[in-house]
LUMZA-855354 format. One record per atom (N, C-alpha, C): residue in one letter; atom name; z, x, y. Coordinates in nm, 2 decimals. Example, Ala and Ser with C-alpha at 12.3 -4.5 7.8 and 13.67 -1.06 7.14 Angstrom:
BEGIN
- resn, name, w, u, v
- A, N, 0.78, 1.32, -0.57;
- A, CA, 0.78, 1.23, -0.45;
- A, C, 0.78, 1.32, -0.33;
- S, N, 0.71, 1.28, -0.22;
- S, CA, 0.71, 1.37, -0.11;
- S, C, 0.79, 1.29, 0.00;
//
This chain:
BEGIN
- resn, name, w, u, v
- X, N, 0.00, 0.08, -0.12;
- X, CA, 0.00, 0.00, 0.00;
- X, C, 0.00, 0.09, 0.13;
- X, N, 0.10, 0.14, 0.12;
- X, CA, 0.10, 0.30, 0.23;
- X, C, -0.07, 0.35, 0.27;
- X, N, -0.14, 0.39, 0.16;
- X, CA, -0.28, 0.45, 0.17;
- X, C, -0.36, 0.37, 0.21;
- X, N, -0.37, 0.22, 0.22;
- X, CA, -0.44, 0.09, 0.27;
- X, C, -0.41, 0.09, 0.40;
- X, N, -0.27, 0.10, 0.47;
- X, CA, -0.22, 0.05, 0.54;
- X, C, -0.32, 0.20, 0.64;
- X, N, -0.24, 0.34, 0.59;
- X, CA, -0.28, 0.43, 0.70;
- X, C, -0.45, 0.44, 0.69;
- X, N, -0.51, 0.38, 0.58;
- X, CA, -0.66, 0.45, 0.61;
- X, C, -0.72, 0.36, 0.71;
- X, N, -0.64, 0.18, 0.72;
- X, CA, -0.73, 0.14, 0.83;
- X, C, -0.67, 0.12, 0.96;
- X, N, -0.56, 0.23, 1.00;
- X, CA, -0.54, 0.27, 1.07;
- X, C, -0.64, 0.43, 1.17;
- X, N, -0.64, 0.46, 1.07;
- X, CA, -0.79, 0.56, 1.11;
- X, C, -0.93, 0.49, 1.18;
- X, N, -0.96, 0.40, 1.06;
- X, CA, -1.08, 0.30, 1.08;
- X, C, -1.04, 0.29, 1.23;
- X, N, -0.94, 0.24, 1.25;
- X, CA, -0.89, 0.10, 1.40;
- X, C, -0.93, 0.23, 1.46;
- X, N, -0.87, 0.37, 1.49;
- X, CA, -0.88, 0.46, 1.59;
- X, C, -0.98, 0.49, 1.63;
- X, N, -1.08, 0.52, 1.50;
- X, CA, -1.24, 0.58, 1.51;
- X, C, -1.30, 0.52, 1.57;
- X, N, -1.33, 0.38, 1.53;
- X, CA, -1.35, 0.23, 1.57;
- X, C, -1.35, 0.21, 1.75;
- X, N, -1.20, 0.27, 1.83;
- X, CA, -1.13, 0.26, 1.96;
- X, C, -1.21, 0.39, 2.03;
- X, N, -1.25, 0.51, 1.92;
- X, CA, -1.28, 0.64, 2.01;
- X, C, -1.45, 0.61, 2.03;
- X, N, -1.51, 0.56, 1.96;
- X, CA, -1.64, 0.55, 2.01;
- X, C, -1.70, 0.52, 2.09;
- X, N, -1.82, 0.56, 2.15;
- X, CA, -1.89, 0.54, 2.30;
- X, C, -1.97, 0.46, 2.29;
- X, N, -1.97, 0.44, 2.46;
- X, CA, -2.05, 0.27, 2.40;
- X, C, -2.18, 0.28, 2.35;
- X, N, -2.22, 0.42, 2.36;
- X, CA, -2.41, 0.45, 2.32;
- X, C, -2.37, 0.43, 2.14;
- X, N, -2.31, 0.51, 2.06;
- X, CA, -2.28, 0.51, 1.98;
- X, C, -2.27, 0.34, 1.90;
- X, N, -2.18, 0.27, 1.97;
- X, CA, -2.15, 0.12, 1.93;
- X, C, -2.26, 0.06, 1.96;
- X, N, -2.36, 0.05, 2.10;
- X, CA, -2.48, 0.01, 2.03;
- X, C, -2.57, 0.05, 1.96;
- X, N, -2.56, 0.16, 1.91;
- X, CA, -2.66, 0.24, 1.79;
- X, C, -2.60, 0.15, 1.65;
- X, N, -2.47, 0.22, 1.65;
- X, CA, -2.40, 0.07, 1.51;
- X, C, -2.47, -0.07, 1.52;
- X, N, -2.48, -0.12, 1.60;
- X, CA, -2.47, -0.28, 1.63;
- X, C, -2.62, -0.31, 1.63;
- X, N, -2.72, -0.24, 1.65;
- X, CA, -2.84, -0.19, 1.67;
- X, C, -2.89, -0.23, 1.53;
- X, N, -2.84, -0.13, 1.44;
- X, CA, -2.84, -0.15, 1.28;
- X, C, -2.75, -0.28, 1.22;
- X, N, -2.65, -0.27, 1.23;
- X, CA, -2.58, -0.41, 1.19;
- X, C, -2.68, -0.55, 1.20;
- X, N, -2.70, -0.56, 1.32;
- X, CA, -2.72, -0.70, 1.33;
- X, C, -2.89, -0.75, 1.25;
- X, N, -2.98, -0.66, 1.26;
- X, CA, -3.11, -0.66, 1.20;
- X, C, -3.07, -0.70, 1.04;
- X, N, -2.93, -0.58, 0.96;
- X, CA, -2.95, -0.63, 0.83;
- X, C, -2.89, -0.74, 0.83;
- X, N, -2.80, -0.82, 0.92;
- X, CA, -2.72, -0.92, 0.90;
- X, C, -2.82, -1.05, 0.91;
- X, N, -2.94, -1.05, 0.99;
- X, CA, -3.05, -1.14, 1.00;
- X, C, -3.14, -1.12, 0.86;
- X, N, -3.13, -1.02, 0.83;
- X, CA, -3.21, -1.01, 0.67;
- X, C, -3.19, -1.13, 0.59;
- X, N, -3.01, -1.04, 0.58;
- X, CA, -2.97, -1.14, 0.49;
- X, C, -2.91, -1.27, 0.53;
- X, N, -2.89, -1.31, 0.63;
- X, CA, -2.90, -1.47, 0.67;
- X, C, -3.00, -1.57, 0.63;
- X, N, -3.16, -1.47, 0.72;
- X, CA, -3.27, -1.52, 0.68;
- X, C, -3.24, -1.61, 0.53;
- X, N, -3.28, -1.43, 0.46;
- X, CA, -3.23, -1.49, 0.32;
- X, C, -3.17, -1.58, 0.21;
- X, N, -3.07, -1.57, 0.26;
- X, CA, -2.95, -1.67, 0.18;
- X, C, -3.03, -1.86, 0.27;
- X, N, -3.08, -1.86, 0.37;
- X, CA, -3.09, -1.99, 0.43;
- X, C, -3.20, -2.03, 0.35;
- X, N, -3.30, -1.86, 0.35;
- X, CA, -3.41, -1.96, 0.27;
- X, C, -3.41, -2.01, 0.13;
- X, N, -3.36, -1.96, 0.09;
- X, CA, -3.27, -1.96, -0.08;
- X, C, -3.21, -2.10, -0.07;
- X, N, -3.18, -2.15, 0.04;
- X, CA, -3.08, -2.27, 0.03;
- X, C, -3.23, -2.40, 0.05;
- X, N, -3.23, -2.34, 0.14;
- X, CA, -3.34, -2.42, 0.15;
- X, C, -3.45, -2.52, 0.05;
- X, N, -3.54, -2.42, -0.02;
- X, CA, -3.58, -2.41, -0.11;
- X, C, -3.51, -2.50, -0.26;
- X, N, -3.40, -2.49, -0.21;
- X, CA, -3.33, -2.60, -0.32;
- X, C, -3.33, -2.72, -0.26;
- X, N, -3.30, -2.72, -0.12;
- X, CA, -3.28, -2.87, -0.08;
- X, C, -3.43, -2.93, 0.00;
- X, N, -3.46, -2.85, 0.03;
- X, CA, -3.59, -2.93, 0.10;
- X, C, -3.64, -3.05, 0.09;
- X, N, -3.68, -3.04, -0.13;
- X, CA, -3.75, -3.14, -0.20;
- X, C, -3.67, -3.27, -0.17;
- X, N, -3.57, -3.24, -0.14;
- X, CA, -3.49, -3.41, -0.13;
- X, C, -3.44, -3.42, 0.01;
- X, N, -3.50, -3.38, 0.15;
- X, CA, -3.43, -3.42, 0.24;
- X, C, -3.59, -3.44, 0.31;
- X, N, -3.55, -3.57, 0.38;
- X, CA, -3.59, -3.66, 0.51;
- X, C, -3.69, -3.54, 0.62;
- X, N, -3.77, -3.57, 0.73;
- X, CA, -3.80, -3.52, 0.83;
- X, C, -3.69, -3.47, 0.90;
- X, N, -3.60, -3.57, 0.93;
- X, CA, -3.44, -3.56, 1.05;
- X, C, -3.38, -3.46, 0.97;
- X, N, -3.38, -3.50, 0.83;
- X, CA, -3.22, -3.38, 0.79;
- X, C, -3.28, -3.27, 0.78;
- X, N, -3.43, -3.24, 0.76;
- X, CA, -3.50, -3.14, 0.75;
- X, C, -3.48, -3.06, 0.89;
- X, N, -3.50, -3.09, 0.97;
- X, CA, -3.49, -3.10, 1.13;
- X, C, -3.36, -2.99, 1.19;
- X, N, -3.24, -3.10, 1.13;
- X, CA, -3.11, -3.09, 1.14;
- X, C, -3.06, -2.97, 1.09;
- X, N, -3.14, -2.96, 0.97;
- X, CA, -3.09, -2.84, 0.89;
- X, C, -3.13, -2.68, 0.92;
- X, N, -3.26, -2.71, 0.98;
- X, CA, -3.32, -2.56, 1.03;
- X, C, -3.28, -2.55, 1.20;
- X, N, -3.23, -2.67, 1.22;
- X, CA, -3.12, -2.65, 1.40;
- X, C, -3.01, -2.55, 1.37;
- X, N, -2.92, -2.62, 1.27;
- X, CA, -2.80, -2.58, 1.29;
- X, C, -2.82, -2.44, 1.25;
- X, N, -2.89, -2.41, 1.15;
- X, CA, -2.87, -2.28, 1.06;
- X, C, -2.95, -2.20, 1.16;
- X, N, -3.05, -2.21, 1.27;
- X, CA, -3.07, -2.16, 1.34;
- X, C, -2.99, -2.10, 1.48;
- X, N, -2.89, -2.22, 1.47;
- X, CA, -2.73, -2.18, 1.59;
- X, C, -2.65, -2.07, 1.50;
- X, N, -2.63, -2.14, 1.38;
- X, CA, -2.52, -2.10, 1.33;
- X, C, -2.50, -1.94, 1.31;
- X, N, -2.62, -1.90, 1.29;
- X, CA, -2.62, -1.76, 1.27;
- X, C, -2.57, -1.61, 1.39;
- X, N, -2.55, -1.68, 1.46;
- X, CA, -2.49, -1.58, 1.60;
- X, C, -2.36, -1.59, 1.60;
- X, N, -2.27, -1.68, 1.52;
- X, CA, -2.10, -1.68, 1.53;
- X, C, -2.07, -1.55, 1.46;
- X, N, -2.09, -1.52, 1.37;
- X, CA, -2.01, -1.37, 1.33;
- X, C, -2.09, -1.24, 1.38;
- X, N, -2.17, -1.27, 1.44;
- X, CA, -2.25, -1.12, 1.57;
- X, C, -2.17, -1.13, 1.70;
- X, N, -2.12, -1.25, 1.74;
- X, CA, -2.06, -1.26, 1.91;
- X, C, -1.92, -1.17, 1.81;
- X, N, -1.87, -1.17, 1.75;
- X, CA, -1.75, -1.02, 1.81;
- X, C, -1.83, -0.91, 1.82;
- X, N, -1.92, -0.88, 1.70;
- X, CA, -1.96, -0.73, 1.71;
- X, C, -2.08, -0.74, 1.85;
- X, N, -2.12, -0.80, 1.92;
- X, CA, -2.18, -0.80, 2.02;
- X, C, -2.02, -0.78, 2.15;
- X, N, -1.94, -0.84, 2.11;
- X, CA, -1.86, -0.83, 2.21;
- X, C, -1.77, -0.69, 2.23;
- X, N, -1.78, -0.62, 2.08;
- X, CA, -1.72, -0.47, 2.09;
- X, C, -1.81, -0.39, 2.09;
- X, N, -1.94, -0.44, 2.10;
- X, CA, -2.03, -0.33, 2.15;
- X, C, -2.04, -0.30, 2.27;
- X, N, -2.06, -0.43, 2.36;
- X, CA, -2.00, -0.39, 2.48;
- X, C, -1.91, -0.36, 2.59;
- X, N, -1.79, -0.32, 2.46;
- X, CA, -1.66, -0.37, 2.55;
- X, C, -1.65, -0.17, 2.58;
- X, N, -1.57, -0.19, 2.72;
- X, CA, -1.56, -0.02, 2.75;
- X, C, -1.44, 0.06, 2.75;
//
């Protein structure tokens, strides 16, 4: 527990020492694979449901999953630019 505790304590530090050129180079890379696999997984879902949904829920469904995808990027967009 000790070795969990102190290694992401390291993480937190490295994490706090980085420049913001750096954090957008991270975030740069993060967020492209994170759209990969979003893409991905939605169209996988998709593909299962399509055959049985309406115009509207069809509609509904490529709205939301098209919002939805920016909720877990707004932190790492927000510690990319934080100084």
């Amino acid at each position: 527990m000790f070795i969990i505790k102190n290694y992401s304590c390291y993480i937190d530090l490295l994490m706090r020492t980085l420049n913001k050129r750096i954090r957008k180079f991270i975030g740069t890379i993060i967020i492209p694979l994170w759209l990969i696999f979003f893409i991905a997984t939605i169209s996988f879902i998709a593909e299962l449901i399509i055959p049985n949904l309406n115009q509207v829920y069809l509609f509904l469904f490529y709205l939301i999953s098209g919002i939805i995808w920016i909720v877990p990027i707004l932190p790492l967009i927000s510690w990319m630019q934080k100084d």
